[in-house]
C-alpha positions as CSV (number, residue, x, y, z in Angstrom):
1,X,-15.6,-29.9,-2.6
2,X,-16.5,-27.0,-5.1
3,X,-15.8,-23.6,-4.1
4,X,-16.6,-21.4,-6.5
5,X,-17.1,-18.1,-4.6
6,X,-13.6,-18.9,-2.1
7,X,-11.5,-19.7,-5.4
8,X,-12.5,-16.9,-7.1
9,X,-11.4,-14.8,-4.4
10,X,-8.0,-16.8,-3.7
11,X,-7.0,-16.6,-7.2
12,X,-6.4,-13.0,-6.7
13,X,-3.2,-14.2,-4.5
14,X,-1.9,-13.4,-1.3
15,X,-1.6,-9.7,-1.5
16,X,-5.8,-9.5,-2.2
17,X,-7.3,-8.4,1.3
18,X,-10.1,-10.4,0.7
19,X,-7.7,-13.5,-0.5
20,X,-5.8,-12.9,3.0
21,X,-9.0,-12.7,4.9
22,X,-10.0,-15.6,4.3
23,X,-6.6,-17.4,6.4
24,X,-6.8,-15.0,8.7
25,X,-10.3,-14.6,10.3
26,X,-11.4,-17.9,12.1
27,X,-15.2,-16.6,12.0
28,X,-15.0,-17.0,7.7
29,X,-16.3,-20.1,7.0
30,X,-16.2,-21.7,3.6
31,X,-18.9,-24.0,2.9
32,X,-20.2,-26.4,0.1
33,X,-22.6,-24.5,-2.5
34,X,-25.8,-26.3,-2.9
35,X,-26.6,-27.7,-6.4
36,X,-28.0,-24.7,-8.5
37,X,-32.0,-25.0,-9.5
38,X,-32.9,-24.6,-12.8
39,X,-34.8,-21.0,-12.0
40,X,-31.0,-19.9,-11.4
41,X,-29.6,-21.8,-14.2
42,X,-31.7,-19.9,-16.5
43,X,-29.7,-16.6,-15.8
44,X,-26.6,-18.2,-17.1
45,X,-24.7,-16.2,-14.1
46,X,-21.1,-17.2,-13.1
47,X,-20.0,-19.7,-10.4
48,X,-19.9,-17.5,-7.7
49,X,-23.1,-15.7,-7.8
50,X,-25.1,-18.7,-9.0
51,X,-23.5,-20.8,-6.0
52,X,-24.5,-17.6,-4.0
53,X,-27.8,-17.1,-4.9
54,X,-28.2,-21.0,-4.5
55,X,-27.2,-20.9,-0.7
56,X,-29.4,-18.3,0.1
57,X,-32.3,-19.2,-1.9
58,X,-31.9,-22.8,0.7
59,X,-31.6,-20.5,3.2
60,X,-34.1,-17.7,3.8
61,X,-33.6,-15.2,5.6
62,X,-30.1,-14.6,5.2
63,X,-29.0,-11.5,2.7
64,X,-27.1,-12.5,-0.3
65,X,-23.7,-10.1,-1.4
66,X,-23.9,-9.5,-5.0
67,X,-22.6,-6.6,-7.0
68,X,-23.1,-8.2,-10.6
69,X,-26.0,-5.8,-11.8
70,X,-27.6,-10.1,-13.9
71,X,-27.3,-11.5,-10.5
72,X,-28.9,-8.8,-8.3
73,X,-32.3,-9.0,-10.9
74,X,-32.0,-12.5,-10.5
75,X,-32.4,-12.4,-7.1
76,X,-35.5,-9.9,-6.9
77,X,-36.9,-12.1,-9.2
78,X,-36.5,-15.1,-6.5
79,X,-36.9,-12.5,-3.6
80,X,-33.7,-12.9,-1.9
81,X,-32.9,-10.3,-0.2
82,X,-29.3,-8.3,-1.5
83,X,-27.0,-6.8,-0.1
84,X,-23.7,-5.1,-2.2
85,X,-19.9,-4.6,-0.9
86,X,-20.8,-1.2,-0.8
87,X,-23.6,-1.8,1.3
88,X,-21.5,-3.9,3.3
89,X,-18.7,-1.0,4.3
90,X,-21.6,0.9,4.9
91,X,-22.8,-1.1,7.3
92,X,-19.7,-1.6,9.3
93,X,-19.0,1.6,9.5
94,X,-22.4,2.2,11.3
95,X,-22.0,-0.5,13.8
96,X,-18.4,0.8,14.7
97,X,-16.6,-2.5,13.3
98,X,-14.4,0.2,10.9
99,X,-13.6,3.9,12.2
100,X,-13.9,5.5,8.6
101,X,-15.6,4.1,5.1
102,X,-13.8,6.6,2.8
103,X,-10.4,4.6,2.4
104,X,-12.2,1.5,2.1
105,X,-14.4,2.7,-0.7
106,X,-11.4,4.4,-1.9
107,X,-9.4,1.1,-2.0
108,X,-12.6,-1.1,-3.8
109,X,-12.0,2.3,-6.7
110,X,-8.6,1.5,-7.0
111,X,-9.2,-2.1,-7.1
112,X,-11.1,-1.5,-10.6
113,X,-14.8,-1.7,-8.8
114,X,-16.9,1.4,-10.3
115,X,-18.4,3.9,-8.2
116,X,-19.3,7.4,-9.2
117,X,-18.1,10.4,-7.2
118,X,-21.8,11.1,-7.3
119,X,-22.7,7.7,-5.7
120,X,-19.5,7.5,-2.8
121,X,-20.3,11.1,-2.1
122,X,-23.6,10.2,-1.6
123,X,-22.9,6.6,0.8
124,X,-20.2,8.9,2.7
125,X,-22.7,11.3,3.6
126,X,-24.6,8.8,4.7
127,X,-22.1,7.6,7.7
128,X,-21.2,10.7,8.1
129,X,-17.9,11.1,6.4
């Protein structure tokens, strides 16, 4: 079965958070991507956001997590609703699943993932921190 989206991730190895995650939280599931249509094709994205953007194009209603700026415009242009990893710490930290965003955030910077001081200073203030 073709996971494009879980091997990405595991590749990372066993010291990734998100590559540990994935063996240690029962509620993950890893499913099958759908074949990707043409009108996703055309983007020439990589495996994990096309397969992505494929599941939740099949499946409306449900927000697609995508940080890759190609991918994101791809999806307004299909109207599948987005939602980024930034958006998703955010969002835990609002319904109480994490007691603080900041070293989080602080982690995904050290990780190599971009964010301005201007934009973290501007989520944190936005939960509070």
């Amino acid at each position: 079965m073709p996971r494009p989206v879980a091997d990405e991730i595991l590749c990372r190895g066993p010291h990734d958070p998100a590559a540990a995650a994935l063996g240690l939280h029962g509620w993950l599931e890893v499913v099958a991507p759908p074949p990707v249509p043409p009108e996703i094709q055309a983007w020439d994205l990589g495996g994990g956001e096309s397969a992505v953007l494929s599941w939740a194009l099949m499946y409306p209603g449900y927000e697609a997590v995508l940080d890759d700026l190609a991918a994101r415009r791809c999806a307004a242009a299909l109207g599948v609703e987005v939602r980024g990893t930034l958006g998703l710490v955010l969002l835990a930290k609002k319904q109480g699943r994490i007691a603080e965003a900041r070293p989080i955030l602080e982690r995904m910077r050290g990780a190599r993932i971009y964010l301005s001081d201007r934009v973290l200073d501007s989520a944190l203030r936005l939960v509070g921190e």
